[in-house]
C-alpha positions as semicolon CSV with decimal commas, in nm:
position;residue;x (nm);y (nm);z (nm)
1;X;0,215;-0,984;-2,135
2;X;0,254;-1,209;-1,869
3;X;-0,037;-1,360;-1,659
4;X;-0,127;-1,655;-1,421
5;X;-0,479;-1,834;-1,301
6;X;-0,577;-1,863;-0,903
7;X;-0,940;-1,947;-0,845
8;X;-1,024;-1,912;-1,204
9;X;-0,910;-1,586;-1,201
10;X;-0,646;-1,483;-1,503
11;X;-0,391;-1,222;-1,310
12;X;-0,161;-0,976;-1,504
13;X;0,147;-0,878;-1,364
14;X;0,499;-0,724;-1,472
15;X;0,783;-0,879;-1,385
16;X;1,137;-0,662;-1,471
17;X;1,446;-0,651;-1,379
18;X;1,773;-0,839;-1,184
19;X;1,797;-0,920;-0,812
20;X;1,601;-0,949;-0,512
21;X;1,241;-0,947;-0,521
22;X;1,044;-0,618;-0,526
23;X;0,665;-0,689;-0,497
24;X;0,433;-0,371;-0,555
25;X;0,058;-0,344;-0,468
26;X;-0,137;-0,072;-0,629
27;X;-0,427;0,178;-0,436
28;X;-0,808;0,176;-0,550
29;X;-0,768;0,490;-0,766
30;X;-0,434;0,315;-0,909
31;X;-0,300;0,042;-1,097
32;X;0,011;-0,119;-1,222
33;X;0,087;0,175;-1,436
34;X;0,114;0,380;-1,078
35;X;0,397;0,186;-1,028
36;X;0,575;0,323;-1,337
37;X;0,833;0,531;-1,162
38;X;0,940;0,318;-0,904
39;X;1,016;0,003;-1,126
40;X;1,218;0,209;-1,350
41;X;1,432;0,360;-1,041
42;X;1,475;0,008;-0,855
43;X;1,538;-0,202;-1,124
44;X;1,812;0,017;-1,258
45;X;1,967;0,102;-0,930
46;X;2,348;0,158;-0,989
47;X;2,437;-0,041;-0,678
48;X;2,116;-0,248;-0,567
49;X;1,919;-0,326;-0,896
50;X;1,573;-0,501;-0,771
51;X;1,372;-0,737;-0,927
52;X;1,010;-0,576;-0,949
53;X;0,720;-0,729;-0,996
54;X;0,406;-0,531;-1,000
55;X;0,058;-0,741;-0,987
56;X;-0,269;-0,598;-1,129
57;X;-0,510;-0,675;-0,896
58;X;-0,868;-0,874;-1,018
59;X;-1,088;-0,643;-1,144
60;X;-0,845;-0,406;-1,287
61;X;-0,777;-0,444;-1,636
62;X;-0,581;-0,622;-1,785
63;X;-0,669;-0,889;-1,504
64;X;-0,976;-1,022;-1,536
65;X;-1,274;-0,820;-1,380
66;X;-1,548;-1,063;-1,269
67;X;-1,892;-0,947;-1,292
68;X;-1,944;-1,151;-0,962
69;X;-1,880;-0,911;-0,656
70;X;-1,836;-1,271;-0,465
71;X;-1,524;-1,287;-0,648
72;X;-1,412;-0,977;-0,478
73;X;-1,259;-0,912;-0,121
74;X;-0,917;-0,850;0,049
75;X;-0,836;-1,217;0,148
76;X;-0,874;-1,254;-0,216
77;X;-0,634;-0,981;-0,279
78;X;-0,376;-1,097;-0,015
79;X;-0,452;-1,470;-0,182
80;X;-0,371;-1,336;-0,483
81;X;-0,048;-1,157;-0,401
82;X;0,064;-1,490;-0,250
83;X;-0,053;-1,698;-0,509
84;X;0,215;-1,474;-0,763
85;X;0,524;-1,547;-0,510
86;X;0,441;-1,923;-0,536
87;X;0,367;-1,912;-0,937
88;X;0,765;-1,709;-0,968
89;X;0,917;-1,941;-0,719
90;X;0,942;-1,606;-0,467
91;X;1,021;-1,760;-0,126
92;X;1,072;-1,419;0,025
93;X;0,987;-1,051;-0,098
94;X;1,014;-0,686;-0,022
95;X;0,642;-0,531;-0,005
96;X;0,551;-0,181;-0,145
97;X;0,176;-0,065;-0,110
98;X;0,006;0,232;-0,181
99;X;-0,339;0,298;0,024
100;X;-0,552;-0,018;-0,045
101;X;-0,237;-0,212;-0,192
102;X;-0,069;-0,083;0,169
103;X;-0,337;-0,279;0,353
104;X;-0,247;-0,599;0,158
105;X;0,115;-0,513;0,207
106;X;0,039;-0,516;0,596
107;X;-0,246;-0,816;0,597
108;X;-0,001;-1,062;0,389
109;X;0,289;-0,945;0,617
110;X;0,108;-1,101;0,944
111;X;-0,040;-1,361;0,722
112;X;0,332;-1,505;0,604
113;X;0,562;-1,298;0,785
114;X;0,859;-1,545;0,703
115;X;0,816;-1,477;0,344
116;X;0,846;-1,136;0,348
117;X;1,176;-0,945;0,426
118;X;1,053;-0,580;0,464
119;X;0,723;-0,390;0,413
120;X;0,645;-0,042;0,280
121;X;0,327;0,089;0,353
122;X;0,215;0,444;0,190
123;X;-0,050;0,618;0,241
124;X;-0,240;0,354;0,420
125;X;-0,519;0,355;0,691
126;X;-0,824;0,517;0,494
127;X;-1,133;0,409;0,671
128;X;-0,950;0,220;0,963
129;X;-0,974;0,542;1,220
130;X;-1,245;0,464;1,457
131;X;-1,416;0,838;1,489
132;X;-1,444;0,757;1,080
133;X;-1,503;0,410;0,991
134;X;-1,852;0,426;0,954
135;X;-1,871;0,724;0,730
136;X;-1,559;0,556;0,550
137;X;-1,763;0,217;0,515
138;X;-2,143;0,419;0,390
139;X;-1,921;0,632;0,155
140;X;-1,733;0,345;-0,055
141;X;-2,101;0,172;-0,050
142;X;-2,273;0,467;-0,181
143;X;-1,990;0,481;-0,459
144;X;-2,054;0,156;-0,545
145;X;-2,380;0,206;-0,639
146;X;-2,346;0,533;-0,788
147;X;-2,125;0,351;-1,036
148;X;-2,316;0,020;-1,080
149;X;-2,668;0,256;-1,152
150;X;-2,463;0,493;-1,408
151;X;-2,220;0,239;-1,566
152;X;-1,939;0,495;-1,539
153;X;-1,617;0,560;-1,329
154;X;-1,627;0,926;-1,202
155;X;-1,262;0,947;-1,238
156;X;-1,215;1,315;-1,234
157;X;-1,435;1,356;-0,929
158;X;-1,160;1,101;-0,723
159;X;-0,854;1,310;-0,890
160;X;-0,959;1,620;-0,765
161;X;-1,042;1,509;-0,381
162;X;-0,938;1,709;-0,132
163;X;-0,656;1,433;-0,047
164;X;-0,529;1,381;-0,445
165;X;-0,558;1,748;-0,597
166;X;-0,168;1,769;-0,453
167;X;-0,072;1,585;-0,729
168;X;-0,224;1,864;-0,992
169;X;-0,064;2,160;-0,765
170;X;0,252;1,972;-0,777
171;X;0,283;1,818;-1,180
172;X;-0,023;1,892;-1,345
173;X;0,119;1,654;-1,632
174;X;0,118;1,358;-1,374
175;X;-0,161;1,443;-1,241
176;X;-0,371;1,416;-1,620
177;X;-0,194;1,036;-1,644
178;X;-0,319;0,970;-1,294
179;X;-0,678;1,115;-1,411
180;X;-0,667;0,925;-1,776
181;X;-0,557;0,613;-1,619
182;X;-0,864;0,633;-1,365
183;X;-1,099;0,685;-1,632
184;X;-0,982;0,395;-1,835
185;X;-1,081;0,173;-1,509
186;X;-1,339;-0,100;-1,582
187;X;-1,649;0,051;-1,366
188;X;-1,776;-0,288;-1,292
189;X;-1,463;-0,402;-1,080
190;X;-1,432;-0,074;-0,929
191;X;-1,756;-0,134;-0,820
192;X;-1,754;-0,425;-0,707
193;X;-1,388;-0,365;-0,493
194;X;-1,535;-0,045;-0,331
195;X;-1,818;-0,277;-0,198
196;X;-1,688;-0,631;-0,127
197;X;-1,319;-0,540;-0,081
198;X;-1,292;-0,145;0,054
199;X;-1,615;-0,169;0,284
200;X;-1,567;-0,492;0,398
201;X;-1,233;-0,492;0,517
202;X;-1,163;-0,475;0,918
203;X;-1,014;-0,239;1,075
204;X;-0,647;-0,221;1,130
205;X;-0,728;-0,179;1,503
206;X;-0,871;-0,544;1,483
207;X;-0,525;-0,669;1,422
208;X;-0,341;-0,487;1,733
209;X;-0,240;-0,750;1,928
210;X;-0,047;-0,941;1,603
211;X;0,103;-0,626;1,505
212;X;0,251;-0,570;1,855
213;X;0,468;-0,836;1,809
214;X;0,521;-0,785;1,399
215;X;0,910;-0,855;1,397
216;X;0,898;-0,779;0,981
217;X;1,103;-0,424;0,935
218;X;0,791;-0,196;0,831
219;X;0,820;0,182;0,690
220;X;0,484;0,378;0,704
221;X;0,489;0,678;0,453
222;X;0,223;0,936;0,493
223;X;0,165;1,289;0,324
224;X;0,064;1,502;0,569
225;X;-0,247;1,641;0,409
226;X;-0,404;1,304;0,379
227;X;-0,650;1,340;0,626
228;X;-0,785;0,989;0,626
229;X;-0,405;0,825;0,705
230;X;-0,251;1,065;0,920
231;X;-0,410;0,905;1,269
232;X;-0,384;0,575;1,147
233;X;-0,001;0,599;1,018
234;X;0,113;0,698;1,379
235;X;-0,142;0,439;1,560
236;X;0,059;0,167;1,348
237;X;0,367;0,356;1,424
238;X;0,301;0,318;1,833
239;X;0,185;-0,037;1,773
240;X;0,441;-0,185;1,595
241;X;0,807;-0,188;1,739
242;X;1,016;-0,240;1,424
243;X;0,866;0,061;1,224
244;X;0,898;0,389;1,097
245;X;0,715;0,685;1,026
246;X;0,818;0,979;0,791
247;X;0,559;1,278;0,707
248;X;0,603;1,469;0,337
249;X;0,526;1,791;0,374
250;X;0,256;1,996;0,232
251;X;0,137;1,631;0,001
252;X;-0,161;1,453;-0,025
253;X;-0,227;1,056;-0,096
254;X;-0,045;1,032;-0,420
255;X;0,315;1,049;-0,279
256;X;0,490;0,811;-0,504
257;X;0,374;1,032;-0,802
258;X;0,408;1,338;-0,580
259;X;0,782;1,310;-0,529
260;X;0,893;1,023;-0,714
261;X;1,249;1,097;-0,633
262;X;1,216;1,125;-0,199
263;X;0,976;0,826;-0,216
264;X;1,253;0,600;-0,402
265;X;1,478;0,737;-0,198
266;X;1,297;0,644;0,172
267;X;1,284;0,330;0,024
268;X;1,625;0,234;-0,084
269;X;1,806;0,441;0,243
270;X;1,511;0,160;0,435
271;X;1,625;-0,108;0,249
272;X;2,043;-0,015;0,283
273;X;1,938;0,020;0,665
274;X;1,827;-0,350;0,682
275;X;2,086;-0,490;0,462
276;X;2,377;-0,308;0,742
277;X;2,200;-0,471;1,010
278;X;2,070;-0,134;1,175
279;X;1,705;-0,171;1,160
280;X;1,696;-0,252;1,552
281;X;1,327;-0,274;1,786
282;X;1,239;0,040;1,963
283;X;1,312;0,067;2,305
284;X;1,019;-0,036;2,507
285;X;1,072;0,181;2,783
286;X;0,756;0,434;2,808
287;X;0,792;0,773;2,825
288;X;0,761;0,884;3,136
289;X;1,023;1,125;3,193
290;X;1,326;1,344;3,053
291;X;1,601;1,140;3,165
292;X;1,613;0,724;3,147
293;X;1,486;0,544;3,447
294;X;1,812;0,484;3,670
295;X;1,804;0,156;3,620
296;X;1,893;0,236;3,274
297;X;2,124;0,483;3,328
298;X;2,329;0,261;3,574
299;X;2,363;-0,019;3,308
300;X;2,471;0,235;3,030
């Protein structure tokens, strides 16, 4: 079982498979197992196999989970991710991040944009809609200490939000792995990343003016009954001119364990789109009317 040490800290990771680098971040609820599905399908790709590598983030088991909630916050986490692409001599990667992993995704993406060929965010935005944050930021506080006072991770509680109970409708199977997994979390480092990483995050919105000129090829996956992502996906959508936005219908936050099948599919039509060369900028030209500006239309 492979690990490595930054700031003391001993990491676990998986690291499987041929070809170019596949990095995967995991959500709160998650952990590497969520990742289970899409490591399997990339790294055995008939045309394309992908190197995955799949990094257990500190405080979730079987990375060490420091009792200090100093330890804990999302520069760590984006240090962290980093810190694995220098340890496996990565000089460039393909992100995929779930939710709180899909914040990474996006924060090491303006933070090293030359290392990083493509990003995949899922799912991502909970807590970073304005008319929200607050009640976002005095929930994931209030979890905290519910946890810390009772020592114990209310796992089935999370599985059956209104955003994650897809999952059950959908594969009630997958759905009990995503709930036994959850319970198996160590309730001091979930406590500790609800308060010091989750709460204390900023808000995408903080970061508008360095995602308006993002030129990394980003694909924002949503399911459109996850309430908390659905303004935020298409904010980042609007703000950043080399992305993409697809909706799954009728699916919740879970979307890689959802539909395992469409999601690795999204991902590796994204990926053959960059590799052809036809991942071009959006047209800047607002929308202002039917028919291009004449300008336009005389240089077609």
């Amino acid at each position: 079982m492979p690990y490595f040490t930054l700031q003391g800290v001993k990491l676990h990771y998986l690291d499987e498979g041929e070809g170019p680098a596949l990095f995967f971040l995991h959500e709160f609820g998650g952990d590497a197992r969520t990742w289970a599905q899409q490591v399997t399908a990339f790294s055995q790709q008939a045309n394309t196999p992908r190197r995955c590598i799949v990094l257990s983030a500190r405080g979730y088991l079987p990375s060490d989970v420091p009792a200090d909630p100093a330890a804990y916050s999302w520069e760590n986490n984006r240090d962290d991710a980093i810190g694995l692409m220098d340890h496996l001599g990565l000089q460039q990667v393909d992100l995929i991040g779930l939710s709180m992993g899909a914040y990474i995704a996006l924060m090491i993406t303006l933070h090293v944009p030359d290392r990083i060929r493509s990003t995949v965010c899922a799912s991502v935005g909970a807590g970073a809609h304005p008319p929200f944050r607050a009640a976002f930021i005095d929930d994931a506080l209030a979890s905290a200490e519910y946890i810390r006072a009772t020592g114990v991770m209310p796992a089935r509680e999370m599985a059956l939000a209104p955003n994650r109970i897809q999952l059950r409708s959908k594969n009630e199977a997958a759905w009990q792995e995503f709930l036994d997994h959850l319970a198996e979390h160590d309730p001091v480092g979930a406590a500790n990343t609800l308060a010091e990483v989750q709460a204390k995050r900023p808000g995408l919105h903080d970061f508008a003016s360095q995602l308006e000129t993002l030129e990394v090829p980003v694909l924002i996956l949503a399911g459109d009954e996850d309430e908390p992502c659905l303004d935020v996906s298409l904010w980042l959508k609007r703000q950043m001119p080399y992305s993409a936005l697809k909706l799954y219908p009728r699916s919740g936050h879970l979307i890689n364990l959802e539909d395992p099948d469409q999601f690795h599919l999204d991902i590796a039509q994204f990926h053959d789109t960059l590799a052809d060369g036809r991942w071009v900028k959006r047209s800047p030209t607002p929308f202002t009317s039917m028919f291009a500006p004449v300008d336009e239309r005389l240089s077609d």
